[in-house]
C-alpha positions as CSV (number, residue, x, y, z in Angstrom):
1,X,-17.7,9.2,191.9
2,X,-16.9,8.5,188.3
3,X,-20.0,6.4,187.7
4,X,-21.9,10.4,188.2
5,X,-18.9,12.6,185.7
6,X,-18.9,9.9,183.3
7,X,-20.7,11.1,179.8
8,X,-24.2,9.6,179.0
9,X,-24.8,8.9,175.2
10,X,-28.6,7.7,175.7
11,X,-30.4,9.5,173.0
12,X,-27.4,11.1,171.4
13,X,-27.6,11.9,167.9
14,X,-24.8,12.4,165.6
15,X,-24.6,16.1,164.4
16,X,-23.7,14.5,160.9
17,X,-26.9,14.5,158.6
18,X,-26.3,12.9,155.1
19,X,-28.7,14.5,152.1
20,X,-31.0,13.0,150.8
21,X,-30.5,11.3,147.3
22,X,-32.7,11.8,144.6
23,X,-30.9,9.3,142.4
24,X,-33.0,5.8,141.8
25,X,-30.1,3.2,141.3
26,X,-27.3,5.4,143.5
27,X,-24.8,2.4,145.0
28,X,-21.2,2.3,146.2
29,X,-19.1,0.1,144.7
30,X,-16.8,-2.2,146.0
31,X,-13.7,-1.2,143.7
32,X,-14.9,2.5,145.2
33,X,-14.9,1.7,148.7
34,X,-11.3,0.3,148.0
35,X,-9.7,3.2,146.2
36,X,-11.2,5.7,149.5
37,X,-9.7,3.7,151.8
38,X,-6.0,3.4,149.7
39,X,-6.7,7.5,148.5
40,X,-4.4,10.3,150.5
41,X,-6.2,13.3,148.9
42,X,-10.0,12.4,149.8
43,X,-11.2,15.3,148.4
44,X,-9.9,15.0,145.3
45,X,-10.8,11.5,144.7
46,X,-14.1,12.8,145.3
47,X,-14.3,15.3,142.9
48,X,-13.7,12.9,140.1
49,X,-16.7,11.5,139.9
50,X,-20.7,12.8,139.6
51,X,-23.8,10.5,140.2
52,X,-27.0,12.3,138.8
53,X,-29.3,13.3,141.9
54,X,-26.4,13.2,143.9
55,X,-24.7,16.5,145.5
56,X,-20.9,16.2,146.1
57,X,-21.7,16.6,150.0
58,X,-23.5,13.4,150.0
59,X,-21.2,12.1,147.7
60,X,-18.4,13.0,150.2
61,X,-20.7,12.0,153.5
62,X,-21.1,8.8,152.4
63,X,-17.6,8.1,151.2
64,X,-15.9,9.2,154.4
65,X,-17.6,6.2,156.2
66,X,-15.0,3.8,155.0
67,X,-12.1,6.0,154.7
């Protein structure tokens, strides 16, 4: 019986689609990576910093990965 109410993922997608970047050289630091994952306030580490080509939401999307 639970082998037939148990969820099937084959073909799942997630529902989270990061932007595209426009930005040539766009890279996450290290030091970056480390500050998220120490950071409380995630949002407002984020807004501290721009990359050029890059929206805040794909700033953010790619941030939360390691937080």
């Amino acid at each position: 019986m639970y082998d037939y109410v148990k969820p099937n993922l084959t073909g799942a997608e997630s529902s989270i689609v990061r932007p595209a970047v426009a930005a040539n050289n766009f890279e996450l630091k290290p030091n970056t990576i480390q500050m998220i994952q120490q950071c409380v306030q995630f949002d407002e580490f984020c807004n501290t910093f721009k990359i050029n080509g890059v929206s805040d939401n794909g700033i953010r999307l790619r941030l939360f990965l390691f937080r």
